[in-house]
C-alpha positions in Angstrom: 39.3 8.7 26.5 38.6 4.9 27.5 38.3 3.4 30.7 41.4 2.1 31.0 43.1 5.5 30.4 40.7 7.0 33.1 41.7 3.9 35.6 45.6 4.4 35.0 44.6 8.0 35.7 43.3 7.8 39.1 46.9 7.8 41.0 47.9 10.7 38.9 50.1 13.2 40.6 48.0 16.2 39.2 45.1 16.6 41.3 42.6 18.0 38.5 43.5 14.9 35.9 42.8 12.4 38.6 39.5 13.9 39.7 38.7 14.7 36.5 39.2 10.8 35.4 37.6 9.8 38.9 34.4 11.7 37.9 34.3 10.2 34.0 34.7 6.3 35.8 32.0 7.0 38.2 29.6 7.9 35.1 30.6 5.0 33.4 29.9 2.5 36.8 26.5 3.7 36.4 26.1 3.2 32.4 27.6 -0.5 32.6 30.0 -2.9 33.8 33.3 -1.4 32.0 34.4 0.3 35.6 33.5 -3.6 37.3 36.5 -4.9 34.8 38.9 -3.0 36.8 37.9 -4.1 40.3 41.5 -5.9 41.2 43.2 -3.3 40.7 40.7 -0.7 42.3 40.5 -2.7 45.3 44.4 -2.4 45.1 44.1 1.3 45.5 42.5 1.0 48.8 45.9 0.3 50.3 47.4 3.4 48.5 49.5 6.0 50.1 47.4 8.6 48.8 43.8 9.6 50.9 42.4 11.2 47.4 43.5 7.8 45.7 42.1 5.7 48.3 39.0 7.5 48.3 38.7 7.6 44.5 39.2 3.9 44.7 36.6 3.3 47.7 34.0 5.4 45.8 34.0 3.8 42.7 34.3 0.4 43.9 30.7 1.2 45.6 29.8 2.6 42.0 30.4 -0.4 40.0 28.8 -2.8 43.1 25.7 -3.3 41.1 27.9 -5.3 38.4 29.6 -7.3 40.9 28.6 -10.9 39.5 32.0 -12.3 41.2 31.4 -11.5 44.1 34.7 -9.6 45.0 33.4 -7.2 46.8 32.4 -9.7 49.2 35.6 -11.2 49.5 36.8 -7.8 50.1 34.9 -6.4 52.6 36.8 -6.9 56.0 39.5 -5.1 54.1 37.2 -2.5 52.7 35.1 -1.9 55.8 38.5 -0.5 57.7 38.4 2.4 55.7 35.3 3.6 58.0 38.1 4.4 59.8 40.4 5.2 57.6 43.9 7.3 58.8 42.3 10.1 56.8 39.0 11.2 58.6 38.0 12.9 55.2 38.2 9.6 53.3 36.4 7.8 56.5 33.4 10.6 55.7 33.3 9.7 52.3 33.5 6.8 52.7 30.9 5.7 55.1 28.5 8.5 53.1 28.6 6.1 50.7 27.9 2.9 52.3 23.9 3.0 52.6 24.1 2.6 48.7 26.4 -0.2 48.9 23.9 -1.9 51.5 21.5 -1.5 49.0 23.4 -2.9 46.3 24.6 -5.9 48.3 22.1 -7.1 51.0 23.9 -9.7 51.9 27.1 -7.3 53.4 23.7 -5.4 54.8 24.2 -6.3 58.7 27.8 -6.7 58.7 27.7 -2.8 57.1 25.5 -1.7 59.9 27.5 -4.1 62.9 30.7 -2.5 61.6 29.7 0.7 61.6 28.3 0.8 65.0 31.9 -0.6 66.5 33.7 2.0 64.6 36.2 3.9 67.2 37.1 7.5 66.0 39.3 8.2 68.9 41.9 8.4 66.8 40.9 11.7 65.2 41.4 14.8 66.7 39.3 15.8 69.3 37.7 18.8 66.4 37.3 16.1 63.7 36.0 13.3 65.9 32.4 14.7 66.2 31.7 14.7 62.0 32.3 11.0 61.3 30.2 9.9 64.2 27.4 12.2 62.1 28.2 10.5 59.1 27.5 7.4 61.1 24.2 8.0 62.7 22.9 9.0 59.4 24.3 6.0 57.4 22.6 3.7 59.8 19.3 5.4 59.5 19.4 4.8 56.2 21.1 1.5 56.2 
């Protein structure tokens, strides 16, 4: 299956053929570019209606940040950096799991990752849920 087939796949309405193509793009983002040709339309997904879309989305755009030659990643990252606290506490998680390697990847987004995280406000998440992001936090900044 090509990359494109895998990409159209992501918003799929069966859970296993979406993970399944989310877990064949995130192999590829780490093979070459193909995954970075995508990036419009995966930074469209962010917005999407759907946590495990929006989280397939955030997770791969951090994948294919190495190839990121036009810089659209940085012209996206107020709009990415909400998800930290994204409606979803499980896509927040996952999401700011993943951003020591995007620090890594883009140095420049480095203190602005770090600043942002710090600021984040989990109020919003039930009282149970509330402690596990902050985790996530603390841990992404050490690394960070």
């Amino acid at each position: 299956m090509e990359i494109s087939e895998n990409v159209s796949l992501l918003t799929s309405k069966n859970a296993d053929e979406g993970c399944a193509a989310f877990k064949k793009l995130l192999e590829a983002s780490e093979a070459g570019p193909e995954v970075y040709e995508h990036m419009e339309y995966l930074l469209s997904l962010t917005d999407d209606k759907s946590s495990f879309v929006r989280t397939r989305a955030l997770l791969l755009i951090i994948a294919s940040a190495k190839w990121d030659r036009r810089k659209l990643i940085d012209a996206s990252r107020e709009k990415l950096l909400s998800h930290i606290t994204d409606e979803k506490p499980i896509t927040a998680r996952q999401f700011i799991q993943s951003l020591p390697s995007l620090a890594a990847q883009k140095p420049g987004l480095r203190d602005e990752i770090a600043k942002r995280l710090r600021n984040a406000d989990f109020s919003g998440y039930k009282d149970s849920m509330r402690p596990l992001p902050e985790k996530d936090r603390e841990k992404a900044l050490e690394k960070i």
